[in-house]
C-alpha atoms as a printed R data frame, in Angstrom:
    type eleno elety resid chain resno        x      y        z
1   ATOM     1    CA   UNK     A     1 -113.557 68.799 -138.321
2   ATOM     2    CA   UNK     A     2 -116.152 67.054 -137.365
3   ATOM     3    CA   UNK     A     3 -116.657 62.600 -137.631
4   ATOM     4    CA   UNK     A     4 -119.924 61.782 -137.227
5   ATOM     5    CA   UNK     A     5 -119.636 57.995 -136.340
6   ATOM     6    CA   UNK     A     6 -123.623 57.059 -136.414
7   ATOM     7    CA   UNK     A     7 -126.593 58.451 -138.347
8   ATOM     8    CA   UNK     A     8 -130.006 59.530 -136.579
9   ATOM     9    CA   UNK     A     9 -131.516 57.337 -137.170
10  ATOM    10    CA   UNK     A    10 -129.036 54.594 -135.137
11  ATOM    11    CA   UNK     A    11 -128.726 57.256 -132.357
12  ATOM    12    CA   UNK     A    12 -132.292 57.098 -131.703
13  ATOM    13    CA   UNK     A    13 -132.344 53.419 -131.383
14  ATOM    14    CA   UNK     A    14 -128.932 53.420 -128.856
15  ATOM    15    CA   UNK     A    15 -130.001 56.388 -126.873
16  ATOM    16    CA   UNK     A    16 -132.983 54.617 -124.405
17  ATOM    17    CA   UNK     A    17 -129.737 51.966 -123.913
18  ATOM    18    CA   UNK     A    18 -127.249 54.507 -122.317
19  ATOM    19    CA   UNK     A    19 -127.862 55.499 -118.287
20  ATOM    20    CA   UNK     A    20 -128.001 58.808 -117.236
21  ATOM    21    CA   UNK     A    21 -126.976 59.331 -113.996
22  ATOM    22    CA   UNK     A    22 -127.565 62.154 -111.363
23  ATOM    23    CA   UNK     A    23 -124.558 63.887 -112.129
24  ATOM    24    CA   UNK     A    24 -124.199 63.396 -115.842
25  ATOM    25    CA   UNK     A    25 -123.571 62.864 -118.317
26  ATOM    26    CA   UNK     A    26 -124.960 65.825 -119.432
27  ATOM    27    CA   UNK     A    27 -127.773 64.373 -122.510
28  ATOM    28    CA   UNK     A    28 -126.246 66.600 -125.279
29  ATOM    29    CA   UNK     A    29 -123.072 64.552 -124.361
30  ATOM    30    CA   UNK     A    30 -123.615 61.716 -124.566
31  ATOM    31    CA   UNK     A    31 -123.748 60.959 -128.994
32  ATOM    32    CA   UNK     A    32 -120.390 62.817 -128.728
33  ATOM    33    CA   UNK     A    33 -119.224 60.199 -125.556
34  ATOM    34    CA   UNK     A    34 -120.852 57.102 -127.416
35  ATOM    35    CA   UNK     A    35 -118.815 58.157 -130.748
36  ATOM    36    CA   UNK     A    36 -115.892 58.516 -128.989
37  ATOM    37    CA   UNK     A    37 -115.807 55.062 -127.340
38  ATOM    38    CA   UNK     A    38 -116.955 53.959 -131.471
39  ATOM    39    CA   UNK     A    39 -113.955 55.635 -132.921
40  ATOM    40    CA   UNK     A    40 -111.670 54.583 -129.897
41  ATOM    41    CA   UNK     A    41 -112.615 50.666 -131.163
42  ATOM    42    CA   UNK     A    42 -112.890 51.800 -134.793
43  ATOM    43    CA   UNK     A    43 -109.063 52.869 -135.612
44  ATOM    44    CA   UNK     A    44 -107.624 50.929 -132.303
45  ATOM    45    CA   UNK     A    45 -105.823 53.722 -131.555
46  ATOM    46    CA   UNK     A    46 -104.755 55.076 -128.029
47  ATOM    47    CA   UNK     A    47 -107.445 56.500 -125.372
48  ATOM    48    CA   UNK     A    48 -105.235 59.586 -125.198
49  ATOM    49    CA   UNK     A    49 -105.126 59.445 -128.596
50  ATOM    50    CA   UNK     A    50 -108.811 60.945 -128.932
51  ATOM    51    CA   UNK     A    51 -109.842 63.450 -130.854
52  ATOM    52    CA   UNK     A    52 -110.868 66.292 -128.110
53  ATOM    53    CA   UNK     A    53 -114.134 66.735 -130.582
54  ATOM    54    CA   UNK     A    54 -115.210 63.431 -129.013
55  ATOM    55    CA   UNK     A    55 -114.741 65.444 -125.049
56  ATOM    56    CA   UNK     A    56 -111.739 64.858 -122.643
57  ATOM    57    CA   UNK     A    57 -110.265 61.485 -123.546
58  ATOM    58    CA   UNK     A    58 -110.315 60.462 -120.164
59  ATOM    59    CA   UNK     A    59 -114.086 61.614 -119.589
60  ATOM    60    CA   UNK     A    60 -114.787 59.159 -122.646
61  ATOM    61    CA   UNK     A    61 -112.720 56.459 -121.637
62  ATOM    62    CA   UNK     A    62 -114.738 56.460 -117.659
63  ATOM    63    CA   UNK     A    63 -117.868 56.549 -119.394
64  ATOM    64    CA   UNK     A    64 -116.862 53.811 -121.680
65  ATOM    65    CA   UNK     A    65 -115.905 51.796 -118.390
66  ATOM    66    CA   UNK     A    66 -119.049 52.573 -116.763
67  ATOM    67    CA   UNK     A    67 -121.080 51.329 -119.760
68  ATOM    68    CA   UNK     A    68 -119.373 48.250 -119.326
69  ATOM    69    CA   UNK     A    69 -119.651 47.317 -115.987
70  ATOM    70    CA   UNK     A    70 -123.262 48.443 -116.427
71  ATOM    71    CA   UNK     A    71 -124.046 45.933 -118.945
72  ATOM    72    CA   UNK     A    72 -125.270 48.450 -121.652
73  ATOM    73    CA   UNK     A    73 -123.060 47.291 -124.324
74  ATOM    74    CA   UNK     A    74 -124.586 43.696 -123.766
75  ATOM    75    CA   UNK     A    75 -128.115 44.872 -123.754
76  ATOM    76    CA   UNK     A    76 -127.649 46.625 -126.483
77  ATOM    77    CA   UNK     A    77 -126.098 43.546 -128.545
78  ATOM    78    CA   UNK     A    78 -129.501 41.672 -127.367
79  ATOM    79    CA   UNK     A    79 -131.610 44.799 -128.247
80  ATOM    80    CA   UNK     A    80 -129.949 44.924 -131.766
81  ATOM    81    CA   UNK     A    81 -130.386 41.206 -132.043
82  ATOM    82    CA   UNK     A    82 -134.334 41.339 -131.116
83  ATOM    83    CA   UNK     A    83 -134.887 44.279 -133.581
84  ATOM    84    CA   UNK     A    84 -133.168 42.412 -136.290
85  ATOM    85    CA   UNK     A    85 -135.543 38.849 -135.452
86  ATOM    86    CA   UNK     A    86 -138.646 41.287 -135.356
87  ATOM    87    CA   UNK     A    87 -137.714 42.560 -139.196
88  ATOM    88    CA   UNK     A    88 -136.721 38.828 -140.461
89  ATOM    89    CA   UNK     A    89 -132.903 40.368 -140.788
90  ATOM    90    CA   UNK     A    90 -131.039 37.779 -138.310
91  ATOM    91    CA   UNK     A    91 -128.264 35.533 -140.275
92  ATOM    92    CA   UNK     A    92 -126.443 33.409 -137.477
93  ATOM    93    CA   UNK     A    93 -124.255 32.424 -139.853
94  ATOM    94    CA   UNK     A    94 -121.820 35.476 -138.819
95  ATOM    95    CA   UNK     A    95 -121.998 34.431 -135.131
96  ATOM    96    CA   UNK     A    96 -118.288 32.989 -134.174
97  ATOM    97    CA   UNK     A    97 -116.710 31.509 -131.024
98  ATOM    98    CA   UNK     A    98 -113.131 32.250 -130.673
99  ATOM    99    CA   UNK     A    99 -111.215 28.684 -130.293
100 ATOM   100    CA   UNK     A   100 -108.372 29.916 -128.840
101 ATOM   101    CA   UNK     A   101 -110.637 29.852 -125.306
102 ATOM   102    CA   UNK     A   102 -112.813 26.490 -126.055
103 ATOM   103    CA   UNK     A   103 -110.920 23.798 -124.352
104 ATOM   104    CA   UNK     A   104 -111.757 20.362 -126.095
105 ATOM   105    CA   UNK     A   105 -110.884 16.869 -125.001
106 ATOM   106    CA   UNK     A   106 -108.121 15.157 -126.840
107 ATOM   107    CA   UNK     A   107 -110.721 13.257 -129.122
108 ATOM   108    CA   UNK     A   108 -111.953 15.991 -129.961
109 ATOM   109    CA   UNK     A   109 -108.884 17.621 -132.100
110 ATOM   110    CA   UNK     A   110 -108.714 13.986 -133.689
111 ATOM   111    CA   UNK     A   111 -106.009 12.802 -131.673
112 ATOM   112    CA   UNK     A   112 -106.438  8.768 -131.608
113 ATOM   113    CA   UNK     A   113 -104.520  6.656 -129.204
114 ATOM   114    CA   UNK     A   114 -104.222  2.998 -128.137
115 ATOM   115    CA   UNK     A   115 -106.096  1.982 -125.030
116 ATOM   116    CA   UNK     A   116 -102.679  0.974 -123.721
117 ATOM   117    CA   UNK     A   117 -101.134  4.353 -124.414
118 ATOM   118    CA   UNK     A   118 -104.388  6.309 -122.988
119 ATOM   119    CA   UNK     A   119 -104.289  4.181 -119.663
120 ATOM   120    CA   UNK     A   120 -101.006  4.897 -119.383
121 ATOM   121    CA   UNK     A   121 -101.091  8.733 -119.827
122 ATOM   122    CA   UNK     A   122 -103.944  8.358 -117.269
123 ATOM   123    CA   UNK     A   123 -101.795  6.335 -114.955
124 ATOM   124    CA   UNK     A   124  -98.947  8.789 -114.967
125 ATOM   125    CA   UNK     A   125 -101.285 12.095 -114.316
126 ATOM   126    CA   UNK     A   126 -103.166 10.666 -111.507
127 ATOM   127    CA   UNK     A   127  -99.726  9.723 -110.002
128 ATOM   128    CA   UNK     A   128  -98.124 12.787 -110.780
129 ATOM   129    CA   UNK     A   129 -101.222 14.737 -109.129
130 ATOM   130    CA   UNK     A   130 -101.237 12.663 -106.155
131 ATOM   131    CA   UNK     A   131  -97.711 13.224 -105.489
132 ATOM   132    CA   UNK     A   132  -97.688 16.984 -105.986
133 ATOM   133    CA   UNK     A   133 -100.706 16.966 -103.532
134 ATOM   134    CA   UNK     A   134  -98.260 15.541 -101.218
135 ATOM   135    CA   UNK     A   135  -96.093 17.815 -101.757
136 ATOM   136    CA   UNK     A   136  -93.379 15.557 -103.289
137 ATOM   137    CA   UNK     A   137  -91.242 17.019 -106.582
138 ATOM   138    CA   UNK     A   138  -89.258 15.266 -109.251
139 ATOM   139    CA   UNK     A   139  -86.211 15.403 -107.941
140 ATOM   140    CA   UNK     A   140  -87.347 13.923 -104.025
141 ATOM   141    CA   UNK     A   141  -87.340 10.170 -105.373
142 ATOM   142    CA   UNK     A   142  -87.838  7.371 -103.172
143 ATOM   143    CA   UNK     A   143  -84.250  5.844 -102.729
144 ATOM   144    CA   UNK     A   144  -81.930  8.926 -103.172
145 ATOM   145    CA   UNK     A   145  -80.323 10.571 -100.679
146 ATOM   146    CA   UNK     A   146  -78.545 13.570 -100.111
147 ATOM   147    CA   UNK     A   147  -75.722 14.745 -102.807
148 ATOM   148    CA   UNK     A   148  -72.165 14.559 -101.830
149 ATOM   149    CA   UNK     A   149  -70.681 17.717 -100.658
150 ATOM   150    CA   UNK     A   150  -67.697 18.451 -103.248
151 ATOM   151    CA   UNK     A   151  -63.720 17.929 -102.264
152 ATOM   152    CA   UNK     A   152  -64.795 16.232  -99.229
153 ATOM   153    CA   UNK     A   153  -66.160 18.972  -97.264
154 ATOM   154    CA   UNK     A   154  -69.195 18.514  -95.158
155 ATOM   155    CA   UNK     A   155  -71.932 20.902  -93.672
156 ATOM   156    CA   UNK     A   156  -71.071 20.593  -89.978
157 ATOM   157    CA   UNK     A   157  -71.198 24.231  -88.050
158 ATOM   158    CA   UNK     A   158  -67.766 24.217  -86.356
159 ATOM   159    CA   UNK     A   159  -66.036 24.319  -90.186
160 ATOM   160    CA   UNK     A   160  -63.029 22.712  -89.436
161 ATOM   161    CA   UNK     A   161  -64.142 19.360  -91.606
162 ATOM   162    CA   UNK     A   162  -63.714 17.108  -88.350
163 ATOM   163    CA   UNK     A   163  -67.056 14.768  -87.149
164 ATOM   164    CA   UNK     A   164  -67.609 15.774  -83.252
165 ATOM   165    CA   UNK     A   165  -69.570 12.627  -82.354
């Protein structure tokens, strides 16, 4: 069974993208190792899940990792990009920037506060940092001391509950 993931035609254009090393990949390997890393992301299934058509599942998932830290899948986003400009075919309209990871400031989301409330808020984090940069915690407030030891008993060493001063 065979699943061809890309035409010629987009082969040829990916090829000049992909490294080949001194040891390998052997070149009639790697369409098969590129499709394999396509239908890995394709079906989101399972490495190990591979079909062995695509070669060893680990083999694939290596090369897929040395890709990576090689850049290639980046150069070939800016490759694809630069062929697309040079035909007239970008649309930026599909570009997208995941919010979950843009961190805005509180004006931003439309929150609206009074300058009383703000300054407060402000007051209350700088204090807070500056006392957990001294180490301090909630619970070691000026004025408090020690608990009380229950049913009277204290913490001297000898145990027998008597003060030896």
């Amino acid at each position: 069974m065979t699943r061809v993931q890309l035409t010629d035609v987009e082969w040829e254009f990916i090829e000049p993208y992909l490294p080949i090393g001194e040891y390998g990949p052997y070149p009639e390997r790697l369409r098969q190792q590129f499709e394999g890393v396509i239908w890995r992301f394709r079906t989101g299934g399972q490495w190990r899940e591979m079909p062995t058509e695509f070669g060893a599942w680990s083999t694939v998932h290596n090369r897929f990792r040395q890709w990576r830290d090689a850049g290639v899948f980046e150069a070939l986003m800016e490759g694809l990009i630069a062929e697309a400009a040079k035909r007239g075919e970008v649309d930026l309209s599909l570009v997208s920037i995941d919010s979950t990871t843009a961190r805005a400031h509180h004006d931003a989301a439309g929150m609206h506060l009074e300058e009383e409330v703000l300054t407060a808020l402000e007051k209350a984090a700088a204090e807070s940092e500056k006392a957990r940069s001294k180490g301090a915690t909630a619970t070691n407030k000026p004025g408090r001391g020690p608990k009380a030891t229950p049913s009277g008993k204290n913490d001297d060493a000898s145990g027998d509950g008597t003060n030896s001063g």
